[in-house]
N, C-alpha and C positions, 0 to 999 in steps of 0.2 A: 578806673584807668588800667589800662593793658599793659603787657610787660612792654609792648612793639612800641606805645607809646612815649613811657618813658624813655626808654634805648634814643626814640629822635628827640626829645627834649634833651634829653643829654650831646646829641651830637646837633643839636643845636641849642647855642649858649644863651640866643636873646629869648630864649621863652621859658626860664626856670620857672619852679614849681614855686617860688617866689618872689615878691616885687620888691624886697627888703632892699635896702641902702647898703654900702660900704662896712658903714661903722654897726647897724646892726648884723650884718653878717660875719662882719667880725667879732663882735662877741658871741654870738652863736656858735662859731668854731671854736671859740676859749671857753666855751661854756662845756661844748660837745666833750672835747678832751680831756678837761677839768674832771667831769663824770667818769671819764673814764680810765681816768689817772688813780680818781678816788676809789672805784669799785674793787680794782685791780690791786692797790696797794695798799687802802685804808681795812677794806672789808675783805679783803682777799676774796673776791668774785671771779669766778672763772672768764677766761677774757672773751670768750663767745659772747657771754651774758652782756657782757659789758662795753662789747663795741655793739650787741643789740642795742643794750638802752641808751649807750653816746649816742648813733645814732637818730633814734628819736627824739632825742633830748637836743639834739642840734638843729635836727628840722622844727621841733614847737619855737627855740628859740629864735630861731628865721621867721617863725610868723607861717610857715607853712602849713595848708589844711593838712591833718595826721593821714585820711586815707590816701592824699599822695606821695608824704613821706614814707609810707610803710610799702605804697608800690616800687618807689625808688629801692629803697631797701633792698626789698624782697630782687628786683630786677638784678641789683647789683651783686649780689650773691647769689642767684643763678646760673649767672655771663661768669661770674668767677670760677666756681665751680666747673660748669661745662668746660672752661680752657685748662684748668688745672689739675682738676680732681684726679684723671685717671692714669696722668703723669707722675702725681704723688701717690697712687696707691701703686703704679708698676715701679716705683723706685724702691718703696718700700718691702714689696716682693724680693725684687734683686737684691735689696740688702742682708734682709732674713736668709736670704738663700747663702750668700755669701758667708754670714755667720754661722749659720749650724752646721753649713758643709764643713766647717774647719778653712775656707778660701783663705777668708781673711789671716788665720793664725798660720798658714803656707804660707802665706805673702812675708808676715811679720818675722818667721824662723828662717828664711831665704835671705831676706835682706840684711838680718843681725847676723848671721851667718857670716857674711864676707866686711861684715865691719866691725869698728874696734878703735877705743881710744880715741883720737881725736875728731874720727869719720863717725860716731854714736851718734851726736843732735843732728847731723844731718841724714844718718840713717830713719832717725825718728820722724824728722819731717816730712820726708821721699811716702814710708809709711801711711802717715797720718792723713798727706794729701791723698796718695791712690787707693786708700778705704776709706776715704772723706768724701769722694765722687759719688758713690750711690747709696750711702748711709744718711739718717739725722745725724745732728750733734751731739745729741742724747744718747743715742747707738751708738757712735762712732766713740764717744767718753767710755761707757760701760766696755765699751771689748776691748780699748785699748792700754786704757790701766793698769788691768793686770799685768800687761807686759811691760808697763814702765814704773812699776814698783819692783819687779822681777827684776829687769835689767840695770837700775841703779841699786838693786840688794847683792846682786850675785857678781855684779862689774864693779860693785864701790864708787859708782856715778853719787854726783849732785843729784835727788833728785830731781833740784828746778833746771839741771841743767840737759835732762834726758827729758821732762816733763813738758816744759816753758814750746818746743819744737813741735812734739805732738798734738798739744793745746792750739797751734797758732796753725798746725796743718788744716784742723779738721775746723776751726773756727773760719777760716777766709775760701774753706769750700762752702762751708754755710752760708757765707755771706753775699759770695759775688759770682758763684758757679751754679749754673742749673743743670741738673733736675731737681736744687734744692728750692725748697716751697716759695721761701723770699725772693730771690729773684726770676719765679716762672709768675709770682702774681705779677710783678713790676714792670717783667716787660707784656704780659699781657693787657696791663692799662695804660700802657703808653706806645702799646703797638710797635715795639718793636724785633727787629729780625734776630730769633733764636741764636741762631747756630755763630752769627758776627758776635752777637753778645757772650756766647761762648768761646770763641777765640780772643777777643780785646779781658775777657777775664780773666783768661788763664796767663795774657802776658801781664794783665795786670798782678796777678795773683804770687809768681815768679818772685820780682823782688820783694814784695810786700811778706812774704812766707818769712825767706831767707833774713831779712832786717827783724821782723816782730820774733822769728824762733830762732836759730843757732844764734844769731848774734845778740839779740837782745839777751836770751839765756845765759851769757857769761855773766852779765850784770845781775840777772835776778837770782843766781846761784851767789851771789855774793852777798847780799840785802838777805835773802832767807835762809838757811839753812838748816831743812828739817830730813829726820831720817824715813827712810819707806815706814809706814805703819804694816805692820804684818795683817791685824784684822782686814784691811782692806784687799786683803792677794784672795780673789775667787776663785772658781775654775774657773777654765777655757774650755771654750764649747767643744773642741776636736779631742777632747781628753778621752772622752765617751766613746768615740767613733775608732772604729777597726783600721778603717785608712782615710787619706784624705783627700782631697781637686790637684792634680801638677800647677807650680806656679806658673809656667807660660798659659797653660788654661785659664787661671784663673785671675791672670791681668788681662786677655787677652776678652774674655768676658764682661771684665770693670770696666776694659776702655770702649769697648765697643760701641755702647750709643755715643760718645765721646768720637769719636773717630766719625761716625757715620754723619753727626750733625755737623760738624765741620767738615765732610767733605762736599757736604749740601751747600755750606756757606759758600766755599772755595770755587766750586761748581758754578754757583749763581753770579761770581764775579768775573771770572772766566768767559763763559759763557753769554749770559746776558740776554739769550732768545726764549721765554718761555713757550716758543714751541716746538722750540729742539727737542727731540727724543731723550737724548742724555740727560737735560734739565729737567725734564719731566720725569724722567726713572729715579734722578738724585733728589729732586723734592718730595715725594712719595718716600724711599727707602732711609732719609735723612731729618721724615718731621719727627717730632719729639716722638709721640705716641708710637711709630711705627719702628723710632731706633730704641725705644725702650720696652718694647712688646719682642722684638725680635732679640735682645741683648736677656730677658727676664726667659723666653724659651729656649735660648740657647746655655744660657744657665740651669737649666733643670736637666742636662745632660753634662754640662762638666764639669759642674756643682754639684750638684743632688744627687745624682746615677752614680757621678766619679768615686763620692762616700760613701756609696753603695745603700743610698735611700729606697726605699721601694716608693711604687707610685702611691701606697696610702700616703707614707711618711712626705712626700713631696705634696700630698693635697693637703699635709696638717699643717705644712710650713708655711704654704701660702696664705691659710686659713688663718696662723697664729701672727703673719707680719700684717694685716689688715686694721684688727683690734686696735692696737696701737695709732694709729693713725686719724682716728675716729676726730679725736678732741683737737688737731694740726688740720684736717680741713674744716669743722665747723669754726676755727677761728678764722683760717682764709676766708673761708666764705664769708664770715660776719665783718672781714676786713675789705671784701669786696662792695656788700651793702652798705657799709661806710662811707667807701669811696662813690658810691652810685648817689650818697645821699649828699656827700658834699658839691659834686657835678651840679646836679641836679637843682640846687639851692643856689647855682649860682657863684659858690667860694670858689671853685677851680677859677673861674672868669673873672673874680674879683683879684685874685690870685696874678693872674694874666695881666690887669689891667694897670695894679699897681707895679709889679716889680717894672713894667718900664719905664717908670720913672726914678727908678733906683740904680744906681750902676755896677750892680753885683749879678755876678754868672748865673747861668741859668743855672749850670750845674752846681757851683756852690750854693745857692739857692736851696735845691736838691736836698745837698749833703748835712743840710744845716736844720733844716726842717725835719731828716729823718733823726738825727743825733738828738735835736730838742725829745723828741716822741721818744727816742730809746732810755734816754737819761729818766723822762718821765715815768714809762709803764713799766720799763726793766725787758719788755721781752723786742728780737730784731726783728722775728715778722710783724708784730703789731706797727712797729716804728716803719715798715718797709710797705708796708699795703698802705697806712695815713697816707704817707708819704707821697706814695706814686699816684693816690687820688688826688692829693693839692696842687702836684705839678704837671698832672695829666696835660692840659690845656696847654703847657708851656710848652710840648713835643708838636703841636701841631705843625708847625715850617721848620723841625728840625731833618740833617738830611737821616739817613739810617744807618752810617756811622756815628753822630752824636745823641740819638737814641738809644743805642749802645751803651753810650756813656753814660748816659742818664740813668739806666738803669746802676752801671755800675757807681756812678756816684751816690745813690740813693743804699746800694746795700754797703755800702763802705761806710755811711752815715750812721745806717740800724745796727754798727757794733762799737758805737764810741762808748768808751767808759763800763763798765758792766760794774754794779755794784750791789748792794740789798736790796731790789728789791728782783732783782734777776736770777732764774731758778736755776741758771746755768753756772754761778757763781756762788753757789750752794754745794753743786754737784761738785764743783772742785775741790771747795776747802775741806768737805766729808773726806773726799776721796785720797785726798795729800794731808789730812790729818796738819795743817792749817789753820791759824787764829784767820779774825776776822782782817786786822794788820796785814797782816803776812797776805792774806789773798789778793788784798787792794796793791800794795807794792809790786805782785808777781803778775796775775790772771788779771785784774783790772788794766794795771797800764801796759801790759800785751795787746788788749782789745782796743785801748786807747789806740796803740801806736798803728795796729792795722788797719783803723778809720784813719788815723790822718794821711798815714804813706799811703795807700792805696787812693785816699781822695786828692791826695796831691799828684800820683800820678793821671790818675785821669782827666785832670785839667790841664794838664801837660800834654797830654797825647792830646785833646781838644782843640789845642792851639796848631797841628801837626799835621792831624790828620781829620 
């Protein structure tokens, strides 16, 4: 069977690659998961491996013959890939670039710079969100740490109360803003419009920040109270470096595909002819690839040059932000062949066929399915690609505001709860010196609280708009 093949049994739901019933495709899916709950947490299997073998292990249990599960597979991780791959490795460029120029630590000494005292947790979350735009969460942890063990050692801050702000900046750029990997797979399986999804994010993202950091922070600086660990204070990468990027440069750099993709949305609403000239220039210089191909070369001059890199030193850097990223797209991708295999078998539609007879939102729907799957595997992109595969089907007659949402209800879901078995929830308690108590009270129900504010906004705006 051909990839072409698959792709039109997938886009048409009455000819899956099997005949199975309701209730066997139901437990196919609990089977699927199960596997891959277990791999994940039992045997600690890498999650590539192990949304492979959910995969197949979902389609045997469908009943479906293996060599068209493994075409599904294979199809749905290729279609992923192709829409995502080279978005997530130019993010990953920009980011590196950002870090070893010293960007990022301009951004962080500018902005502490003019605050103090009561204005700190929200200097940290200002921060954490505009070096949380083109960074992982992973990255975005390791460089910002230092400066908030720093800044509660040398200010006599809380740390949870300098901490709790940072965490929740760069945790709901992860979750609900793209170019982060979870929601470019999301809305690529549900087809919906980037640059909308990026704007309805960021107002989602606004109160959601400000409620789960400054102000949740008063509270969890009261419940924990532990002091900076010294072992944890590393350098900072500009320590090295002769000079460093100007801060208007180097926001102006961060926002740039930011800017460009929404001015594509704005454009297209406006507008409304695609074969106006202007529509046609703003959809070209506002799709993802081309606002993040042109924001990653225009950083290699007020980034890279600004630091006074030479051009080897700029090809090592791109060279060294790739590596990383290696084991973030083979899980997309295997999170893509997931979702190609559940389509494919028929659950998306089974999916479709039941919820209307239930009288729950699509989007909470959504939100609830990806939380089950985060609570599950512990990681947001695995819970965020399941996810947007189960409810793919349900975006069909949505308008492309509410596909929007969908997307954003789905990443608001893959950050409920964070607990053992979540490697992001590891990184913190190392990092803040931390019992395992103490993390759950602080970093847990932070994550809690920006899955539910964030999911309960966007059912709100759904009713609205």
């Amino acid at each position: 069977m051909t990839s072409l093949s698959v792709e039109m049994l997938a886009a048409d739901p009455v000819a899956p690659i099997t005949s199975a019933g309701h209730a066997q495709l139901g437990i196919a899916v609990l089977a699927g998961i199960a596997v891959i709950v277990l791999l994940i947490t039992k045997f600690k299997v890498h999650a590539f491996l192990a949304l492979t073998i959910g995969s197949l292990a979902l389609g045997a249990f469908a009943g479906a013959p293996l060599d068209k599960v493994i075409a599904s597979f294979s199809a749905g991780l290729g279609s992923t890939v192709a829409g995502v791959g080279v978005l997530i490795a130019l993010g990953a460029i920009l980011g590196k670039l950002l870090a070893d120029s010293g960007g990022a630590d301009q951004i962080v000494d500018t902005i502490l710079a003019r605050a103090s005292g009561r204005g700190m947790p929200w200097a940290m979350v200002l921060i954490a969100s505009v070096i949380g735009l083109p960074l992982f969460f992973e990255v975005g942890i390791v460089l910002l740490i230092p400066v908030v063990l720093m800044v509660a050692k040398r200010g006599n801050y809380s740390l949870m109360r300098i901490g709790i702000p940072a965490l929740a900046g760069l945790s709901v750029m992860h979750g609900l803003i793209p170019p982060h990997p979870g929601p470019l797979v999301a809305i690529d399986a549900v087809q919906a419009n980037l640059g909308l999804t990026l704007a309805l994010g960021v107002l989602v993202a606004i109160p959601t920040v400000i409620i789960a950091g400054p102000l949740f922070s008063k509270f969890a600086a009261r419940w924990v109270d532990v002091p900076a660990p010294e072992k944890m204070i590393p350098q900072r990468p500009s320590e090295d470096l002769e000079k460093r990027p100007g801060f208007g440069a180097t926001v102006f750099t961060v926002l740039l595909p930011v800017v460009l993709m929404l001015a594509k949305a704005l454009v297209d609403i406006i507008v409304d002819d695609p074969t106006n000239m202007v529509q046609r220039v703003f959809d070209v210089i506002g799709s993802p690839l081309i606002a993040l191909l042109a924001a990653v070369i225009v950083g290699m001059f007020t980034l890279g040059r600004a630091a006074g890199f030479t051009k080897g030193r700029l090809s090592t850097t791109v060279e060294k932000s790739l590596a990383p990223i290696a084991g973030v797209l083979l899980i997309v991708g295997a999170g893509g062949g997931f979702k190609g295999t559940l389509i494919d078998s028929g659950v998306g539609q089974m999916v479709l066929e039941i919820s209307k007879d239930w009288s729950i939102p699509a989007l909470l729907l959504a939100w609830l399915i990806a939380v089950v799957i985060r609570l599950a595997t512990g990681s947001a992109t695995v819970a965020t690609v399941s996810a947007a595969g189960l409810v793919a089907p349900l975006a069909a007659d949505m308008s492309s505001t509410h596909l929007a949402l969908l997307v954003l209800a789905i990443g608001a879901g893959s950050l409920f709860f964070s607990h053992v078995n979540d490697a992001g929830f590891w990184l913190v308690k190392e990092y803040f010196g931390m019992s395992v108590g103490q993390t759950i009270k602080t970093w847990s129900v932070m994550e809690t609280l920006i899955s539910v504010v964030a999911g309960g906004i966007v059912l709100l705006l759904s009713l609205v708009i």
